[in-house]
C-alpha positions in Angstrom: -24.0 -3.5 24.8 -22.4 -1.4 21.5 -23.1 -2.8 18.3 -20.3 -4.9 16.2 -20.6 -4.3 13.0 -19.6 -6.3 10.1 -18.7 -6.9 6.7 -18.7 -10.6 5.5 -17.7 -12.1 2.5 -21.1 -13.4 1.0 -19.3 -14.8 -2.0 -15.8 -14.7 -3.5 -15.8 -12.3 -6.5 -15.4 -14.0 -10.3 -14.8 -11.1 -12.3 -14.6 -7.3 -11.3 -15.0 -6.4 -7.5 -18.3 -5.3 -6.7 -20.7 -4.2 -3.7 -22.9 -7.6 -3.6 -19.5 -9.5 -2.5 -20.1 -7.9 1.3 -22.6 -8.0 3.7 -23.5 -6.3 6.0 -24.2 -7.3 9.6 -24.2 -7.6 13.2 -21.7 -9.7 15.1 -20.7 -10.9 18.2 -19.2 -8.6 20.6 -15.7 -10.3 21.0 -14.1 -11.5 24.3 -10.6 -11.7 25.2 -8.8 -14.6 26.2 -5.7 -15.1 28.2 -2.5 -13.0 25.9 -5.1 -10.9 24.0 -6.6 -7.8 23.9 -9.9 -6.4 22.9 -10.1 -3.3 20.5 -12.2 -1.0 18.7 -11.2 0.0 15.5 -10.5 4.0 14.5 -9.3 3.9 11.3 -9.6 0.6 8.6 -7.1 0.7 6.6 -8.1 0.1 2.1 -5.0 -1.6 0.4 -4.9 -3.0 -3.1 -3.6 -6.3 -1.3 -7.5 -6.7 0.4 -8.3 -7.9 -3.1 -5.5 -9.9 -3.9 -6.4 -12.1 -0.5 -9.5 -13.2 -2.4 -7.7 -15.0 -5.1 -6.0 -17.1 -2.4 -2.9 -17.6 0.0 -0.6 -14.6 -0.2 2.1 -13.9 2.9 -1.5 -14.5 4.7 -4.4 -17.1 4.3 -7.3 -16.3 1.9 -10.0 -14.6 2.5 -13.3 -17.2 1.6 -17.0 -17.2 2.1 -18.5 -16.3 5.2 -15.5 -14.8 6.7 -14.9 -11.5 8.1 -13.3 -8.9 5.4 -9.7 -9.1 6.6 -8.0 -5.7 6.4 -5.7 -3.7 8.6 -6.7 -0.8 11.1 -5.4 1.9 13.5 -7.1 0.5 16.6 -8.0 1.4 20.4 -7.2 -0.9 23.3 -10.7 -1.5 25.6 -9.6 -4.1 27.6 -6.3 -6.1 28.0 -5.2 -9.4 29.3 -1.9 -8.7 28.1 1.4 -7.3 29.6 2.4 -4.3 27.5 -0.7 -3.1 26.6 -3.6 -1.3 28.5 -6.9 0.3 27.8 -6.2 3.3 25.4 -3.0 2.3 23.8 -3.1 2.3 20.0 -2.2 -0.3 18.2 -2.2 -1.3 14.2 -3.6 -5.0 14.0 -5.5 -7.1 11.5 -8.6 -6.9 13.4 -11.2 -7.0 10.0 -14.0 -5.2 8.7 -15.8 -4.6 12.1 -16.3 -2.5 14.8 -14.7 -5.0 17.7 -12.0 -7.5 17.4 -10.3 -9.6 19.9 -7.0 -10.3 18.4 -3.6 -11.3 20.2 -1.3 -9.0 21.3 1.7 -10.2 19.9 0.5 -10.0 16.8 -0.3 -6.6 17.4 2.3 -3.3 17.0 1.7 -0.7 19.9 2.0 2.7 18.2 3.1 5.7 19.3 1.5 9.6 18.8 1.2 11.4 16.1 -0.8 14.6 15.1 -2.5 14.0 13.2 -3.3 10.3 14.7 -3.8 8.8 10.8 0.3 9.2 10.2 0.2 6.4 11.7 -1.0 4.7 9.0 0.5 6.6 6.3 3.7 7.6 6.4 4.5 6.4 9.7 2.6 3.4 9.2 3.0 0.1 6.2 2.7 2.2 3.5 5.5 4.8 4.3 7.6 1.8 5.4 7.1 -0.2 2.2 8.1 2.6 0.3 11.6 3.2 2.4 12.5 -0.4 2.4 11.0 -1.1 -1.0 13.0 1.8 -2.7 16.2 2.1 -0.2 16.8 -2.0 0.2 15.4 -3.5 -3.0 16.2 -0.5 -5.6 19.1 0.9 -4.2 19.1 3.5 -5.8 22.2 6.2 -6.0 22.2 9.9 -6.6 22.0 11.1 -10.5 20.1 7.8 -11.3 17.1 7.5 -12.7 13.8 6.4 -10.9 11.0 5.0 -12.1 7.6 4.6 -10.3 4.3 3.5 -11.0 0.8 4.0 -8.9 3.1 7.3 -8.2 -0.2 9.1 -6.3 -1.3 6.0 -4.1 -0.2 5.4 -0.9 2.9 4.1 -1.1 3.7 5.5 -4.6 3.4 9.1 -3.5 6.6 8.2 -0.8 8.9 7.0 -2.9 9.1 9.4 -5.6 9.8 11.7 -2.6 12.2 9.6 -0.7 14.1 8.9 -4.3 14.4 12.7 -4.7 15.8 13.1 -1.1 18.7 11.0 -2.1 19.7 12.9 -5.2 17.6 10.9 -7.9 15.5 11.8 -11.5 12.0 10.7 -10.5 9.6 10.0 -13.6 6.1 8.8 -12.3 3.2 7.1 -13.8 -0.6 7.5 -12.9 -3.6 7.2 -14.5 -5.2 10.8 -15.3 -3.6 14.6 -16.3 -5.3 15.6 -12.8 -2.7 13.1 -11.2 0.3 13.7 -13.2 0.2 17.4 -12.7 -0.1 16.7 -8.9 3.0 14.4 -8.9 5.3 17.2 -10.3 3.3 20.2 -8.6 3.4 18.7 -5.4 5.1 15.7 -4.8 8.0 17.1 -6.8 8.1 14.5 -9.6 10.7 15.6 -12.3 8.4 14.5 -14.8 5.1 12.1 -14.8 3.8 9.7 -17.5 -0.4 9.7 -18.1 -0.6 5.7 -18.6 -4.2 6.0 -20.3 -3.4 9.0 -22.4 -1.1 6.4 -25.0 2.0 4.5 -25.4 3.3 4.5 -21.7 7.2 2.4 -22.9 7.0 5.4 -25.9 6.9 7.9 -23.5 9.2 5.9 -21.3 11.9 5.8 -24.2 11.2 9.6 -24.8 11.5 10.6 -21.1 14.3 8.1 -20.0 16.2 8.0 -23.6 19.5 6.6 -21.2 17.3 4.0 -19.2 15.9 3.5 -16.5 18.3 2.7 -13.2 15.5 1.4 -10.6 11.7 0.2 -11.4 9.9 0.4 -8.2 6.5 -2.1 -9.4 3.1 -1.7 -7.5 0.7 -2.6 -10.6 2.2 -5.3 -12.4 0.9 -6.2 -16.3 1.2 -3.8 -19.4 2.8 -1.4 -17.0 5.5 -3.3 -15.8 6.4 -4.7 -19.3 6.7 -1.2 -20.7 9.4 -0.5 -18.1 10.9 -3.3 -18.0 12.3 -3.1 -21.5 13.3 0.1 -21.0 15.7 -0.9 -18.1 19.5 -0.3 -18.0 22.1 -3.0 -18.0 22.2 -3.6 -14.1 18.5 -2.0 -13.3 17.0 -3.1 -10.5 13.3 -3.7 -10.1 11.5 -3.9 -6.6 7.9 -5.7 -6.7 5.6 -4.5 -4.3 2.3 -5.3 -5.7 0.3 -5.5 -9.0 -2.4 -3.7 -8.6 -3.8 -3.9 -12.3 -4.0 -7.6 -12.0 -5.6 -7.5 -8.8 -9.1 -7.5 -10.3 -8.8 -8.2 -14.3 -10.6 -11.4 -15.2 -7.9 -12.7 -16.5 -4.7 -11.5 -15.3 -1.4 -11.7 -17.0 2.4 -11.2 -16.3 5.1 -9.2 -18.8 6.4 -11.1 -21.5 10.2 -11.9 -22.4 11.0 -11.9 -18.8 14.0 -14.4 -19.0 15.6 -13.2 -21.7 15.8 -9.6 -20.6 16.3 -10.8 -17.0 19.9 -12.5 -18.6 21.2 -9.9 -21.2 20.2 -7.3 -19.3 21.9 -8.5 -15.6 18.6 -7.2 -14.1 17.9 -8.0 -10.5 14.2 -8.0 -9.4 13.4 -8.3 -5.8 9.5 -9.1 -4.4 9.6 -8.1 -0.7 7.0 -7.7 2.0 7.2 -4.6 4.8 7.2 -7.3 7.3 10.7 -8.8 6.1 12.8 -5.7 7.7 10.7 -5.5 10.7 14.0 -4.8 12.7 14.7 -1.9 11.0 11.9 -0.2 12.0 13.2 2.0 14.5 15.9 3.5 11.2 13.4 4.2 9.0 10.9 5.7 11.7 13.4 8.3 12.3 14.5 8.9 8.7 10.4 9.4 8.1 10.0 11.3 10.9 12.8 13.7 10.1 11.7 14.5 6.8 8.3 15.3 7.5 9.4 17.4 10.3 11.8 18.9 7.7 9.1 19.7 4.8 11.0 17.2 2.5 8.4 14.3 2.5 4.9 15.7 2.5 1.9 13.3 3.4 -1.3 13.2 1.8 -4.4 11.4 3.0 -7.7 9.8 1.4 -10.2 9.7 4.8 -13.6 8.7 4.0 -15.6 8.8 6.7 -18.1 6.1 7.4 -18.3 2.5 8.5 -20.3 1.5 5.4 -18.4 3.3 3.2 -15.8 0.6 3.3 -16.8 -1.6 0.4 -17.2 1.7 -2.1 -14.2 2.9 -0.9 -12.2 -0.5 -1.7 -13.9 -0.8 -5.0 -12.8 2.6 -5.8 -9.3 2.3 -4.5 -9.0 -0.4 -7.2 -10.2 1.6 -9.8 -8.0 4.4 -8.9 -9.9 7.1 -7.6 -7.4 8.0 -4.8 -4.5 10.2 -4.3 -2.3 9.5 -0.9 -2.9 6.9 1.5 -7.1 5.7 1.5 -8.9 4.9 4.4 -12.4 5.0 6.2 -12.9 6.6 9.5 -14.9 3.9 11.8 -15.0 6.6 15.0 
């Protein structure tokens, strides 16, 4: 019988993120039941949002004690009592922090190939999607404006300053380091990038965009998203995807003078979720697929490998240390 390993939430996290919140065990090998399937996970995804579902109910129940650490993952089919899906398929599925899940399949989405397999979790996968909707149906954005984007080298960052250039745009993005601004222009082709810890990130936002800026694409929330949205043009447009600096502060705040800027300025901000334009997935597939295969959207990946890696690697996705899409290698 193969061992299920396991990570379970000893306790829910006060402060900071650290180690001691997982444990580490061995579970129950899973069964199926009538409508699902049994799978074994290849690749678990690490998402800012896996620490955001231990402050409570999001788009999906919170995470408490004892549980399972919920996360996504590119997974194998072993055994299905399902139609549509047999042994060997690949699916992405919230199976958890383990080795075996049995999870039903229609809450499953069978995948297709790829080479290499873990595009399927980058650029083909929910962060290269979130950054296509995110940018093309929230921002809107239209040639010879101006876009602005911050966690620019993270997973879903490092898409949209591409897919903004694509359709004719002046990209500015912000990370957290020179090492990741000088990749952003170098090789994600950035016009220009913003070092948020080196100073005054709305000064250099005022020096950079002196005319405004036309679309805000948000995935860290706080100080960050306050800098830009003052600098905002009449009309702007803002899309929220996530706010990763709050994620894990002990006491996390929101801008200030939202509803007065929000008014004189006409602005128009827009939260969203990948899943909301499900039906659109074929569109966007293509769109991805044809500018990899082009050399217009290039696609870099953060693969550490090791089941028990997964906690480090989450504690250091939240402190930064990745560029491109992050996630651990189970097999």
């Amino acid at each position: 019988m193969p061992r299920n390993r396991q990570f379970v939430i000893d306790h829910l996290p006060k402060g900071k993120l650290g180690p001691e919140v997982f444990k580490l065990g061995d579970g129950p090998m899973p069964t199926p039941g009538e409508g699902e399937v049994l799978l074994r996970t290849r690749y678990i995804s690490l998402d800012a949002a896996n620490r955001a579902w231990m402050w409570g109910a999001t788009y999906r129940a919170a995470i408490k004690a004892g549980d399972v650490m919920a996360g996504g993952a590119l997974a194998e089919v072993v055994e299905s009592r399902a139609p549509g899906l047999a042994p060997g398929d690949l699916v992405f599925g919230d199976t958890g922090w383990q080795d075996y899940a049995a999870v039903p399949a229609k809450h499953l989405t069978k995948l297709g190939k790829a080479e290499p397999m873990t595009h399927l979790m980058s650029v083909y996968g929910i962060a290269g999607l979130t950054a296509y909707f995110g940018l093309l149906e929230c921002g809107q954005p239209k040639t010879g404006e101006t876009v602005v984007v911050s966690a620019a080298a993270g997973s879903v960052g490092m898409f949209v300053g591409q897919i903004a250039k694509i359709k004719g745009c002046r990209t500015v993005g912000i990370a957290g380091g020179p090492d990741k601004c000088a990749f952003l222009t170098s090789k994600l082709g950035y016009d220009v990038a913003i070092d948020y810890k080196a100073g005054n990130t709305g000064r250099e936002l005022r020096a950079l965009c002196p005319d405004g800026i036309d679309v805000y694409f948000d995935n860290v929330g706080g100080d960050i998203f306050e800098a830009c949205l003052f600098n905002m043009k009449n009309h702007g447009r803002i899309a929220c995807c996530g706010a990763v600096s709050q994620y894990d502060a002990p006491v996390p705040h929101g801008p200030r003078g939202i509803p007065g800027l929000i008014v004189t300025k006409r602005l128009t901000l827009k939260g969203f979720v990948v899943m909301d334009y499900a039906e659109q997935n074929d569109r966007a597939l293509a769109d991805l697929k044809g500018w990899v295969a082009s050399g217009k959207l290039k696609v870099y990946e953060d693969i550490i490998d090791g089941f028990e890696n997964l906690p480090a690697a989450l504690i250091g996705l939240l402190a930064g240390e990745n560029i491109g899409k992050r996630m651990v290698k189970v097999v």
